[in-house]
C-alpha positions as MATLAB code, in Angstrom:
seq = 'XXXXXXXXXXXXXXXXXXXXXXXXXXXXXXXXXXXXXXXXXXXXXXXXXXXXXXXXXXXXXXXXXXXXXXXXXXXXXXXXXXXXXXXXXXXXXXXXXXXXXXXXXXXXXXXXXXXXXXXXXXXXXXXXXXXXXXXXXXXXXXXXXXXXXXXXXXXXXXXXXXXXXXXXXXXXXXXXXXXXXXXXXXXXXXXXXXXXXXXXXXXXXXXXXXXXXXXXXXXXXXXXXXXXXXXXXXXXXXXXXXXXXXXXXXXXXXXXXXXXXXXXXXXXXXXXXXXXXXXXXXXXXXXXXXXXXXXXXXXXXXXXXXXXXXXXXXXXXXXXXXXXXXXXXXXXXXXXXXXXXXXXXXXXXXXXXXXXXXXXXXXXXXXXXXXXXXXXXXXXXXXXXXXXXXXXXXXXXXXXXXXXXXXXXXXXXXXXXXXXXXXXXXXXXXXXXXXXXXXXXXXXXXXXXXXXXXXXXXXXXXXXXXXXXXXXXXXXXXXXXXXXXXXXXXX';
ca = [
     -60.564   74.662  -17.310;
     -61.315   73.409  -13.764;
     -65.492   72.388  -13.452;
     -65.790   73.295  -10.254;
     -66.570   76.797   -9.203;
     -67.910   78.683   -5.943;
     -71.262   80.006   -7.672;
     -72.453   78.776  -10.699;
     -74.972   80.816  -12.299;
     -77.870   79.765  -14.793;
     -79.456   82.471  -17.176;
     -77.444   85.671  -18.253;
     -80.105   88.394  -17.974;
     -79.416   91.429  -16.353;
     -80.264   89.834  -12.674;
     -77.671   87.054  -13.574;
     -74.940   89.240  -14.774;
     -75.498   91.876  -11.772;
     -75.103   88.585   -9.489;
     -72.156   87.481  -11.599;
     -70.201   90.876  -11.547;
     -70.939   91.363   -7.825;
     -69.924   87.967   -6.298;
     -66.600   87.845   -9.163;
     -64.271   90.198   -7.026;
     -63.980   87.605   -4.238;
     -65.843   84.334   -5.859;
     -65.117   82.231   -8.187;
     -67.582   82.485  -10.642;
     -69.094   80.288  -13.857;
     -72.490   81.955  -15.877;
     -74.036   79.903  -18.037;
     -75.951   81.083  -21.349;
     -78.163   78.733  -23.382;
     -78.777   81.479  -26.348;
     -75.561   82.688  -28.065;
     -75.132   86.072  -27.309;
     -76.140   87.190  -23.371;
     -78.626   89.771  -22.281;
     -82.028   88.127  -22.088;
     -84.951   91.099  -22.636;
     -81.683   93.488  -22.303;
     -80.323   92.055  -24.759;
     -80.266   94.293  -28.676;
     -79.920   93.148  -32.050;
     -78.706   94.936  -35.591;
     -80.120   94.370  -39.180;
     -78.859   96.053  -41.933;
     -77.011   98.747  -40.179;
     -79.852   99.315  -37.870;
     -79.438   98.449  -33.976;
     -82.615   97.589  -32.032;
     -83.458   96.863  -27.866;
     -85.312   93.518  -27.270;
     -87.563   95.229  -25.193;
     -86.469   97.814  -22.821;
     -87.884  101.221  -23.468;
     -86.694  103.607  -19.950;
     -85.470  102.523  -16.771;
     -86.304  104.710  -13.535;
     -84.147  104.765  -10.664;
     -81.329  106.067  -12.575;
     -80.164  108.668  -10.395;
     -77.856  109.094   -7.698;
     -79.034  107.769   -4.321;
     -81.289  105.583   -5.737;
     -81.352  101.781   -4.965;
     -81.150  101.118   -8.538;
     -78.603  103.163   -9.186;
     -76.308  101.904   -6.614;
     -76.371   98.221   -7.352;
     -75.585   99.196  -10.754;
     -72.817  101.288   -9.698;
     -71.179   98.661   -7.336;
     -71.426   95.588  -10.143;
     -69.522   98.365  -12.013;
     -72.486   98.339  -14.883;
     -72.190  102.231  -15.044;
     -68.688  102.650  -15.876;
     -68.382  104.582  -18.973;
     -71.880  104.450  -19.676;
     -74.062  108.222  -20.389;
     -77.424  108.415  -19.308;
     -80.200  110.454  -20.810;
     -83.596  111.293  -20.761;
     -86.359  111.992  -22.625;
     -88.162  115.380  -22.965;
     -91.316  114.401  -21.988;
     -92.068  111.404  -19.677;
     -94.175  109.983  -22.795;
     -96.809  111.424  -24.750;
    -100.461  109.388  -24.144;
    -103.095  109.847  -27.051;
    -106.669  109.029  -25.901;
    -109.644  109.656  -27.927;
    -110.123  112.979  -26.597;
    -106.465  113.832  -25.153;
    -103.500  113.995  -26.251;
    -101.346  114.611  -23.695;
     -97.454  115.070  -23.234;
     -96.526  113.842  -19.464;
     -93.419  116.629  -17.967;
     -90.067  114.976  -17.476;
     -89.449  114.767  -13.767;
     -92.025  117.380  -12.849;
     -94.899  115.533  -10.987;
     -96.060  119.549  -10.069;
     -96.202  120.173  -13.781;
     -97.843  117.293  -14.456;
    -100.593  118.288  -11.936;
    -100.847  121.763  -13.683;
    -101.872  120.238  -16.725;
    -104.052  117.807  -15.250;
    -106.014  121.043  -13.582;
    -106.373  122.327  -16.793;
    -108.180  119.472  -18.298;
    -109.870  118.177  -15.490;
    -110.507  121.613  -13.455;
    -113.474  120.299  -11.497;
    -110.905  117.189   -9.876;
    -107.978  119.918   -8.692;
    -108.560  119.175   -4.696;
    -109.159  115.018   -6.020;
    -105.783  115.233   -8.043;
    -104.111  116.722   -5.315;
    -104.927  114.024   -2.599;
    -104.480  111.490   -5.252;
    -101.154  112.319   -5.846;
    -100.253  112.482   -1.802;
    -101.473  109.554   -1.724;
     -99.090  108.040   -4.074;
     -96.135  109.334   -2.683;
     -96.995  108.468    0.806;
     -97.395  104.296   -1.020;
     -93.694  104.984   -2.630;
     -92.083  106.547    0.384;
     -93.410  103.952    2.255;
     -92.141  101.138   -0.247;
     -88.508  102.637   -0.161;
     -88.073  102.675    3.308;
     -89.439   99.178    3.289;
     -86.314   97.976    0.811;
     -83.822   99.537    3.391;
     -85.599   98.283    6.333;
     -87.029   95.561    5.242;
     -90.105   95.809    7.796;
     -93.515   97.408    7.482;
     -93.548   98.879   10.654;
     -95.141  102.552   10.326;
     -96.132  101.778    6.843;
    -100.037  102.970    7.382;
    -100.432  103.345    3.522;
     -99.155   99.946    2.656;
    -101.854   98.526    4.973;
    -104.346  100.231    4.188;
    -103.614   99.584    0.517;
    -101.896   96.331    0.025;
    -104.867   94.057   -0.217;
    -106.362   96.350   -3.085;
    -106.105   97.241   -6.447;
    -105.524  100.331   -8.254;
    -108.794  101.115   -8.798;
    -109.974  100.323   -5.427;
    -107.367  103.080   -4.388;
    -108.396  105.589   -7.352;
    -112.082  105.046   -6.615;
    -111.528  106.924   -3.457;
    -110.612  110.096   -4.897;
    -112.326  110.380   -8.077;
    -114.488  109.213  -10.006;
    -113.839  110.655  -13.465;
    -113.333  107.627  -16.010;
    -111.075  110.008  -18.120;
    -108.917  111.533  -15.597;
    -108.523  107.654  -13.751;
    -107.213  106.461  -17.019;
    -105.102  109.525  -17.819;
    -102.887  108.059  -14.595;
    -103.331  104.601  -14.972;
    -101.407  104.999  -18.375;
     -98.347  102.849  -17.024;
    -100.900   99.879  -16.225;
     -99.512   98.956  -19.914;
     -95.973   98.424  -18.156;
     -97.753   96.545  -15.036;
     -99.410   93.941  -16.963;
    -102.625   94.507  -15.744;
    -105.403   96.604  -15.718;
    -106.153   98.840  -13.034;
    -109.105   96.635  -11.239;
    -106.427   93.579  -11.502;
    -103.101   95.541  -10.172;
    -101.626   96.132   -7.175;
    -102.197   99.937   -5.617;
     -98.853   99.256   -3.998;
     -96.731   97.769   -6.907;
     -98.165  100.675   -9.752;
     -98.008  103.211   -6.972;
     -94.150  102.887   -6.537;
     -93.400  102.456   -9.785;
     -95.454  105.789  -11.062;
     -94.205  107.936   -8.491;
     -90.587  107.040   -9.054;
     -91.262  107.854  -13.003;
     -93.265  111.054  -12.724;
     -91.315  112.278  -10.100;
     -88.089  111.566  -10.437;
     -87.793  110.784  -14.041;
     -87.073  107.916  -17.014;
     -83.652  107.390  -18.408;
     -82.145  105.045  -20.906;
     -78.389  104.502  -21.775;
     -77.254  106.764  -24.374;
     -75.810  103.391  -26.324;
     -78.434  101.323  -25.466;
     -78.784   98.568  -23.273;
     -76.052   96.778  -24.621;
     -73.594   98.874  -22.958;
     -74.571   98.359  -19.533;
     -74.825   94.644  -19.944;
     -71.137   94.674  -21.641;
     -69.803   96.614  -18.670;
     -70.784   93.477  -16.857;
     -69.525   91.117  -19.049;
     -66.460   92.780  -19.179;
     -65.581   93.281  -15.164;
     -66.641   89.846  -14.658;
     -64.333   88.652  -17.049;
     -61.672   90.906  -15.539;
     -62.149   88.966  -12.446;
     -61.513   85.762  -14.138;
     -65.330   84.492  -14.202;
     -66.289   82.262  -16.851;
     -69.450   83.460  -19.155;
     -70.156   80.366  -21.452;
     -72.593   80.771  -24.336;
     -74.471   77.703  -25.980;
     -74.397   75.809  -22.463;
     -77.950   75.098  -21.721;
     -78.285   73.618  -18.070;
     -81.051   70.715  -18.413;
     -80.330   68.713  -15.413;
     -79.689   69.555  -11.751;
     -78.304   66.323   -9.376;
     -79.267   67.104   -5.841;
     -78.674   64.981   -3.015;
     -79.688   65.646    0.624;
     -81.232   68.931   -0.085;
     -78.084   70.257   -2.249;
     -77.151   70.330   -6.085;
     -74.207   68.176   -6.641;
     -73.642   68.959   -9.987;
     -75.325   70.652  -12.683;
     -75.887   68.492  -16.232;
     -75.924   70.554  -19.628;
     -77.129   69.421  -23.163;
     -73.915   68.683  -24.385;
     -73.457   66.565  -21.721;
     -71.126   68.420  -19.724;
     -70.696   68.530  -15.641;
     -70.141   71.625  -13.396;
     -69.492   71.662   -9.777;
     -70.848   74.338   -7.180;
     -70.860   75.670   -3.962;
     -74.089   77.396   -4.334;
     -76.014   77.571   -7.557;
     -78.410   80.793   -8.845;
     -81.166   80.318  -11.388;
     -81.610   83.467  -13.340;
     -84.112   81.442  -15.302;
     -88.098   80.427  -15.344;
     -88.380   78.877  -12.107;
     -90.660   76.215  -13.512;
     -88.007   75.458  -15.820;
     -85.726   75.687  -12.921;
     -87.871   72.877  -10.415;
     -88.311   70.969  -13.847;
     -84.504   69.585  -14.059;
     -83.964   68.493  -10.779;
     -83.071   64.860  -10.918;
     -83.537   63.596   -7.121;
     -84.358   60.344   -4.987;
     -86.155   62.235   -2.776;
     -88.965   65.177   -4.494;
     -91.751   66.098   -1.587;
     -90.673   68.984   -0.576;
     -89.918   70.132   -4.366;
     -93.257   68.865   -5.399;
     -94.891   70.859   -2.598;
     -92.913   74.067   -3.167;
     -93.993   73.848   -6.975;
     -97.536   73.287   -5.892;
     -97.827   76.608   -3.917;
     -96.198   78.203   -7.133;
     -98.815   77.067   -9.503;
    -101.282   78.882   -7.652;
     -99.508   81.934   -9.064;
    -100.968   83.524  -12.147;
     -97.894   84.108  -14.511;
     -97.957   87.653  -16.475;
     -99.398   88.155  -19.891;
     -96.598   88.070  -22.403;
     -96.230   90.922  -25.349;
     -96.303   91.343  -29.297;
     -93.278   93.271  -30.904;
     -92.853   95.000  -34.331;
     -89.059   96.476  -34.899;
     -88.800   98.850  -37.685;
     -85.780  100.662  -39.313;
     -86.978  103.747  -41.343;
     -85.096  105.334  -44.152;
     -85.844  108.400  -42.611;
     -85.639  110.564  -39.903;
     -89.013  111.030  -38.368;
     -88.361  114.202  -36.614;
     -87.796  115.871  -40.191;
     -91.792  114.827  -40.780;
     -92.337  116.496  -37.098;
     -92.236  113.204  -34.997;
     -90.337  114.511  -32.035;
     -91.981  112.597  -29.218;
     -89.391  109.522  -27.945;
     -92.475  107.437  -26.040;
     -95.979  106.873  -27.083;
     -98.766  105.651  -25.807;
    -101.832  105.123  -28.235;
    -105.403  104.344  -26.114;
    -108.708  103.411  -28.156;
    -110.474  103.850  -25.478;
    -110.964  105.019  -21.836;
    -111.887  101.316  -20.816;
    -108.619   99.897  -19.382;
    -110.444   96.422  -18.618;
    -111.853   96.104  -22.782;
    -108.313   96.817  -23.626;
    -106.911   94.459  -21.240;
    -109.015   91.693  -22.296;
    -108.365   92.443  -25.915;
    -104.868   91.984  -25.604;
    -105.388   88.610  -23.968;
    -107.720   87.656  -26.768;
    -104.904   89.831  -29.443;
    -108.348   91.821  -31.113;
    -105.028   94.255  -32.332;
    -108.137   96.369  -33.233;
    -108.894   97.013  -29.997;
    -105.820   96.880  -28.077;
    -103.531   99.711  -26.686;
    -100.017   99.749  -27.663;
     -96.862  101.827  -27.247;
     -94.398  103.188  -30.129;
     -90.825  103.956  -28.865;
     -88.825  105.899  -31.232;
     -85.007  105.358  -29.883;
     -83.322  107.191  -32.785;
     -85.171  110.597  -31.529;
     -83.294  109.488  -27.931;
     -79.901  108.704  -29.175;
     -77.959  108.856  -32.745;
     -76.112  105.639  -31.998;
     -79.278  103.228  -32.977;
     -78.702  103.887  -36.886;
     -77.058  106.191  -39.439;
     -78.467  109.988  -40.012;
     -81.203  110.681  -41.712;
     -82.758  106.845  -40.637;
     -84.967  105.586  -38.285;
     -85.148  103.233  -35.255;
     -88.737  102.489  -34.414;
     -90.265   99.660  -31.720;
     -94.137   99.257  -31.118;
     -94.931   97.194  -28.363;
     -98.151   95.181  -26.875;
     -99.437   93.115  -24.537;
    -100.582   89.805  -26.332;
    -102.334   86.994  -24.706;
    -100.270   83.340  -25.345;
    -102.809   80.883  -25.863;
    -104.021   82.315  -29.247;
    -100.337   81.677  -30.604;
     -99.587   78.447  -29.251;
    -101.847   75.810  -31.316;
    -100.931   77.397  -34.623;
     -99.054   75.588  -37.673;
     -95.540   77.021  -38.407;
     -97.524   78.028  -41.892;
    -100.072   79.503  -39.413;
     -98.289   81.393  -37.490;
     -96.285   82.901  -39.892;
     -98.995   84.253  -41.680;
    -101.095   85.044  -38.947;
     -98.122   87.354  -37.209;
     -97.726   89.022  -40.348;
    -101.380   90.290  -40.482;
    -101.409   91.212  -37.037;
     -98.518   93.402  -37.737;
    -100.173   95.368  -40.621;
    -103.055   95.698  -38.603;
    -101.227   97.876  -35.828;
     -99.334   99.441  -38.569;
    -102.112  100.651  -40.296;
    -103.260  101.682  -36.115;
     -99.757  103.389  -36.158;
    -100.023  105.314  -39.209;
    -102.490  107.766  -37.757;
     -99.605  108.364  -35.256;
     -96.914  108.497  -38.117;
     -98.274  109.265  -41.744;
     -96.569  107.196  -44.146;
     -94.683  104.963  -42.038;
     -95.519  101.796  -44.234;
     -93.542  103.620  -47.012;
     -90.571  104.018  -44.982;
     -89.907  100.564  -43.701;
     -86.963   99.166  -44.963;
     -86.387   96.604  -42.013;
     -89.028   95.035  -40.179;
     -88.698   91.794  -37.596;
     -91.617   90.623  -35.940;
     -92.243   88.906  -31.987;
     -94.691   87.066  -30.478;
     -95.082   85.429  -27.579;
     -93.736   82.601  -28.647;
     -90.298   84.228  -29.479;
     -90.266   86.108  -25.604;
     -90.826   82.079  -24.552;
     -88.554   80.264  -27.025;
     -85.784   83.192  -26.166;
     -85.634   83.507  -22.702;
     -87.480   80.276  -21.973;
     -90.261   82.104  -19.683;
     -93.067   79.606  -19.376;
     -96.038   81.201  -21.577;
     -93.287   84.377  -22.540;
     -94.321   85.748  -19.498;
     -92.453   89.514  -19.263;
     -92.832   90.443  -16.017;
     -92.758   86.813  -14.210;
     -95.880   86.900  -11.878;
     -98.778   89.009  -12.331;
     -98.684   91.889   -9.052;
    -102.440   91.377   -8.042;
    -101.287   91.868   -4.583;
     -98.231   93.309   -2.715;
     -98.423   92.004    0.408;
     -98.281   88.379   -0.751;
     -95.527   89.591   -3.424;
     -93.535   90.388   -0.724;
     -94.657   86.948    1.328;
     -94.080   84.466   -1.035;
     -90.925   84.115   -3.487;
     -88.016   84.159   -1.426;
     -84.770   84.096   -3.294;
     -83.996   80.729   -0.553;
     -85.615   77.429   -1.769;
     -85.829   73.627   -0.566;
     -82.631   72.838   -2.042;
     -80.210   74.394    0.297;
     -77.557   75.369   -1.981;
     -79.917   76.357   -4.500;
     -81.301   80.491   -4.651;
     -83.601   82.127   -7.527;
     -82.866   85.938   -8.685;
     -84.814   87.478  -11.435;
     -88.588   88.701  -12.025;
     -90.020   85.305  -10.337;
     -89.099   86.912   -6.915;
     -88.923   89.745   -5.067;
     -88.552   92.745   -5.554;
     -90.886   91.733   -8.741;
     -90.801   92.239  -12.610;
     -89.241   95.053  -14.397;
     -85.327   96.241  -14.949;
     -85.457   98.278  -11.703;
     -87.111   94.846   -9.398;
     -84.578   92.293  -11.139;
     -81.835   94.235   -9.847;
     -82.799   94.451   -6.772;
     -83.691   90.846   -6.779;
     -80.091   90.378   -6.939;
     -78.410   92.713   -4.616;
     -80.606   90.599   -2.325;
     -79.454   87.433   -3.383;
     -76.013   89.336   -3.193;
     -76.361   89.791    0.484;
     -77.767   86.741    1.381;
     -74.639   84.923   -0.233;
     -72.506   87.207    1.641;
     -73.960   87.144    5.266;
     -73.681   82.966    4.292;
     -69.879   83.597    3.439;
];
């Protein structure tokens, strides 16, 4: 096999594989994997005849016309694959709600919120113009790429969600009714971005959430497949540790096992510290500098995972709901900070229950459940291995007695149960701190600013979460249409 390719690229995520599948039809093309099976947070797992995700619970943008949709359509990720949807958007429990969001039915969704909140109707209203005027805004600013008659972005890009809810209402309950997705931001509403939740809400109450019928898996072995088809190379076990650049260009890439590769152009799917970290060069100012401006970043808060199979079906005991969202309290900052600190006491969390989606998770009459939270990583890192083994374990049975109230019984019904920390997100997809959604989104306008897929090594681009269009399934991919494009206007 020759070691020299035309784009050689590092990290097999989704934004890698897109990248990989795209550039294959007229590119020679070489991925390499360092784990030994490909996917990244797509990626899924079985034990004991039940199939879990790593950590993707809905996509949005999976409909027709959709930026989304169509890079996954032309990387030919699609083919084959059925899409569904939840009934409900998710279902949000809250001391004194407990509310079922309407699938694709933002007017619906309104309704309801006039019934509980009658006194905020005209508030709701111009709250919810307001957010479609930010997402309109933001889509026409992915085709255009300018922010020219983009009044709501400029009014609102320097502020945070709260800043921009503050100015319609200011009913506590009814602010953190919306703010629900902050969970799937990262932050809480006086840290995010107006812009970046705005988008990202509107897109999911309006338009809808969807997940492959078969999981994740079978979008990411679509890709696999056509780039293998177009006789790119996927290698597994091939971790990339050293990158020799000379005058401003990689001249060959160095793996553990000692191996060279040879590229045209090089794209790091990977943590872009990790990325800056193997460059072996004569000459490192401008590296140093770049990294410098990077470190004034604040990198995401990473996330706590409990994967259960049940021996039994949930919906027979009248669990029905596919995406839940449990909230102690109305105080999105408490929560937020007790995540960082992991008091699981306090801390919100989600339960995703992908065998009331789809029957191809596990066998009838069995159960495939995933709680999720956000978990702060310096409380995990200075731990023993005896430490942390037993400290993960009693974290776990405190949410699970939390979940319980959700699901009676569900301790009786485990029969498989596999635990994450933050530590697994960063020893797995080698994210410094097992950051999930790369940089935290305290500001749009700089988001857009300041991680270009270019860098100071010329032959050298960066796809994934770390740059723009941000963190999530939906912003990786179009991460790497751009990177796409900017390869092929170079061609």
């Amino acid at each position: 096999m020759s070691k020299k390719f035309d784009v050689i690229i590092i990290g097999s995520g989704i934004g890698g594989l897109t990248i990989a599948s795209l550039l294959s039809k007229n590119k020679k093309v070489l991925l390499l994997e360092k784990n030994n099976n490909f996917g990244g947070y797509c990626a899924a797992f079985k034990r004991k005849g039940y199939r879990f995700e790593s950590a993707v619970q809905a996509i949005n943008g999976l409909y027709k016309g959709s930026p989304i949709y169509e890079v996954l359509k032309k990387s030919q990720a699609l083919n084959g694959v059925k899409i569904v949807r939840p009934r409900h958007l998710y279902r949000s429990i809250f001391p004194d709600y407990d509310i079922s969001v309407p699938q694709a039915n933002i007017n619906k969704y309104k309704t309801l919120l006039f019934s509980l909140f009658p006194d905020e109707k005209n508030n709701i209203i111009n709250l919810f113009d307001t957010l479609k005027s930010i997402y309109l805004e933001m889509s026409r600013f992915y085709r255009k790429k300018t922010l020219a008659k983009s009044p709501f972005i400029l009014k609102y890009g320097r502020r945070s969600l709260q800043e921009l809810m503050d100015g319609f209402t200011k009913n506590k309950k009814l602010r953190a009714v919306i703010s629900q997705y902050w969970m799937y931001r990262g932050l809480p509403p006086t840290k995010l971005s107006a812009i970046t939740f705005a988008y990202i809400w509107y897109d999911y109450t309006a338009n809808g959430s969807y997940f492959p019928k078969d999981g994740m898996h079978s979008i990411m072995q679509n890709l696999v497949d056509f780039i293998k088809n177009n006789n790119g190379v996927i290698l597994h076990d091939r971790e990339v540790n050293k990158l020799f650049v000379d005058f401003d260009r990689i001249t060959e890439l160095g793996l553990e096992n000692s191996s060279r590769y040879e590229a045209d152009m090089v794209i790091s799917n990977i943590d872009v510290f990790k990325t800056f970290g193997m460059v072996v060069s004569g000459d490192t100012l401008d590296i140093e500098s770049f990294l410098s401006k990077l470190k004034n970043n604040f990198l995401s808060i990473s996330a706590f995972k409990i994967y259960l199979g049940l021996n039994i079906d949930v919906r027979k005991i009248g669990i029905k709901d596919y995406e839940i969202f449990v909230n102690p309290s109305y105080d999105a900052e408490s929560m937020y900070q007790a995540s960082l600190n992991n008091e699981f006491e306090k801390v919100p969390y989600s339960i995703t229950i992908y065998s009331n989606l789809s029957d191809s998770f596990c066998k009838k009459g069995k159960s495939v459940v995933s709680i999720g939270l956000l978990s702060g990583y310096d409380f995990w890192r200075n731990l023993t291995r005896s430490e942390y083994k037993q400290k993960k374990e009693e974290m776990a049975e405190i949410i699970l007695s939390r979940c319980e109230k959700v699901i009676p019984g569900l301790r009786k019904y485990i029969k498989v149960k596999t635990i994450a920390t933050p530590l697994t997100m960063e020893r797995y997809t080698g994210n410094s701190n097992g950051s999930i959604y790369g940089w935290n989104k305290k500001s749009l306008i700089e988001e857009i600013r300041f991680m270009n897929p270019t860098t100071p090594i010329k032959n050298l681009l960066l796809s994934s979460h770390w740059t723009k269009m941000g963190g999530g399934i939906g912003g990786v991919l179009l991460s790497s249409d751009r990177v796409y494009n900017l390869i092929n206007n170079k061609a």
